[in-house]
C-alpha positions in Angstrom: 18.7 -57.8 -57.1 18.5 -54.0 -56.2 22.0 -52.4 -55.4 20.6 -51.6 -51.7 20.9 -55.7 -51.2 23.9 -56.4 -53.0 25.8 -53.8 -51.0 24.3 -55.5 -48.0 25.5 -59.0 -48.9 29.2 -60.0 -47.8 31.4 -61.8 -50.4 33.6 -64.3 -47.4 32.5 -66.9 -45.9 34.9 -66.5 -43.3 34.0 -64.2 -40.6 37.4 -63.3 -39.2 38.2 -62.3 -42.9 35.0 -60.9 -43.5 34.9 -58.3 -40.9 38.3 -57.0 -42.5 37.2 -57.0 -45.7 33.8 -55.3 -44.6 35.6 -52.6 -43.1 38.1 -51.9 -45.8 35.2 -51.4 -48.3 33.2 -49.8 -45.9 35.9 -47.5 -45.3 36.6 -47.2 -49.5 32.7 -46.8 -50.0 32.3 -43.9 -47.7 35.5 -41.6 -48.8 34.3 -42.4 -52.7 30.7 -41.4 -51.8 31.3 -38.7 -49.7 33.1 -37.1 -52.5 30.8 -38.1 -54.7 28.0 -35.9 -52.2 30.4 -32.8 -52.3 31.1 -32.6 -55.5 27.7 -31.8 -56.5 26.8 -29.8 -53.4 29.8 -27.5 -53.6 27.9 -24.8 -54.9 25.6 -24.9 -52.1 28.1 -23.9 -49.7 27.5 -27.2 -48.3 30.0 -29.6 -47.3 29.9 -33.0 -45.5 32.6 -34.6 -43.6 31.3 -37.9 -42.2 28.5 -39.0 -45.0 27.0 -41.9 -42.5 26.9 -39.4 -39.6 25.7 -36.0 -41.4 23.0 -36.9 -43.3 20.8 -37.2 -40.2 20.9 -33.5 -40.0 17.8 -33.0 -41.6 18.9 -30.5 -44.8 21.9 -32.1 -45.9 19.9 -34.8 -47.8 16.9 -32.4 -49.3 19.3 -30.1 -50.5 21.0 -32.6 -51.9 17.9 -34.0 -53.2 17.4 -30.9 -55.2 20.4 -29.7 -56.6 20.0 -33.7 -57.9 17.1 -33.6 -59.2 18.1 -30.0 -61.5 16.4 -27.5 -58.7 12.8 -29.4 -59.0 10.5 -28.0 -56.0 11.2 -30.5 -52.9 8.4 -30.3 -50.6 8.0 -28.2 -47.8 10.6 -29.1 -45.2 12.1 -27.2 -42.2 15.0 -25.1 -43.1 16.2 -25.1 -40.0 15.5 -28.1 -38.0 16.4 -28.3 -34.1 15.1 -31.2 -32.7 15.3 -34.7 -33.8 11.3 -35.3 -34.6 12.0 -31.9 -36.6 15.1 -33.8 -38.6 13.3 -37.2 -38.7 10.4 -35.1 -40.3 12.4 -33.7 -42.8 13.9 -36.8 -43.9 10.5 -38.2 -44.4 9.5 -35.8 -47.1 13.0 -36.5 -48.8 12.1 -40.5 -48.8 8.1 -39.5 -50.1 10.0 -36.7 -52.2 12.7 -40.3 -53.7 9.4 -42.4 -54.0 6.8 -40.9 -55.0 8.3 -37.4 -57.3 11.7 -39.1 -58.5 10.0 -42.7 -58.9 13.0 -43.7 -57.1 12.7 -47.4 -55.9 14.5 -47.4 -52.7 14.3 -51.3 -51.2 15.4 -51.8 -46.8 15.9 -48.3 -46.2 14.2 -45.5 -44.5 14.4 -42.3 -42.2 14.8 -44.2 -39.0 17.9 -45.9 -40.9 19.7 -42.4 -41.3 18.7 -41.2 -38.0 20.7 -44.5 -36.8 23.8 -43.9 -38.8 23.5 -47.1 -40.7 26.4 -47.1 -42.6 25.4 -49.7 -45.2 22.3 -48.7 -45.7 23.0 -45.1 -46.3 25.8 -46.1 -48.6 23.9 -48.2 -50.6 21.1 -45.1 -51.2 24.1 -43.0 -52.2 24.6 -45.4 -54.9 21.7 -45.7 -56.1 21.1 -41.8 -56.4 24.6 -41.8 -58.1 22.7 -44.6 -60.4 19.9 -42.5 -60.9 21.1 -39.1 -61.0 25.1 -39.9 -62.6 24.6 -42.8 -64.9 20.8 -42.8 -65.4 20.2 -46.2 -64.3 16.6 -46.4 -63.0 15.6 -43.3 -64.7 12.0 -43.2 -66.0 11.6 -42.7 -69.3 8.5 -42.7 -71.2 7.8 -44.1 -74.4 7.7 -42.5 -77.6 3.7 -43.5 -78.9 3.6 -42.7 -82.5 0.3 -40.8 -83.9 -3.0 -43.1 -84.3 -4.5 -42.0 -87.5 -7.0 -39.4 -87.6 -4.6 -37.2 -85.1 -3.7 -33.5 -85.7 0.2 -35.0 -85.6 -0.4 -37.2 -88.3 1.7 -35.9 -91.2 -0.1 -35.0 -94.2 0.2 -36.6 -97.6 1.3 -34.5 -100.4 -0.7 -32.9 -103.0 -1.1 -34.2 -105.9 -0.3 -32.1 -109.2 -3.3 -31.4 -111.6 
């Protein structure tokens, strides 16, 4: 189960109790993220207030995006984004950028989610960048393939004396 859906899911069956218990973690979620998001944008100059709010901005998630992913080149994007198809744009390269660069697999979320201020959704992709990017969790690693014989890698056999 990816973290996007457990995040979604609600523990109570009750719904009275579960709309408390939604908010209070909703509420918990978004002040340990948000912190989360500044700590590693504060040399940016950067600084988010309301993480389910901001993000739709248009910069706030490529920049942090590439201070993430150690200053890698995030595609083209619009620096300075005024209008929303300008900001929806923007967040589109960032979700190709998560995909198809990072090999991030990001499950019920897209641009159109941030653009609506989803807060579950965009909580549940700050965890799994903090996954990714703080406990290396998803990360890709490739395989170590020893030599095949006959490679130049092979190590050689030593001489024998005469």
């Amino acid at each position: 189960v990816s973290p996007l859906r457990k995040m979604a899911e609600v523990e109570s069956s009750d719904p009275r109790e579960r709309t408390t218990s939604d908010k209070e973690w909703v509420k918990v979620q978004k002040k340990t993220f948000t912190n989360w998001v500044n700590d590693r944008l504060k040399d940016t100059g950067m600084k988010v207030e309301d993480l389910t709010m901001q993000l739709d901005d248009g910069i706030t998630l490529p920049k942090l995006l590439e201070v993430l992913a150690h200053n890698k080149k995030m595609p083209k994007y619009n620096k300075k984004p005024r209008m929303q198809v300008q900001k929806q744009e923007n967040l589109s390269v960032v979700f190709k950028f998560m995909k198809v660069d990072e090999k991030i697999e990001l499950v019920n979320i897209g641009p159109g989610d941030i653009m609506e201020h989803n807060p579950k959704l965009i909580l549940g992709l700050i965890w799994t960048l903090i996954l990714r990017y703080q406990l290396g969790i998803g990360a890709i690693v490739e395989p170590e393939v020893p030599p095949e014989k006959g490679d130049k890698k092979e190590t050689p056999k030593p001489k024998k004396k005469q």
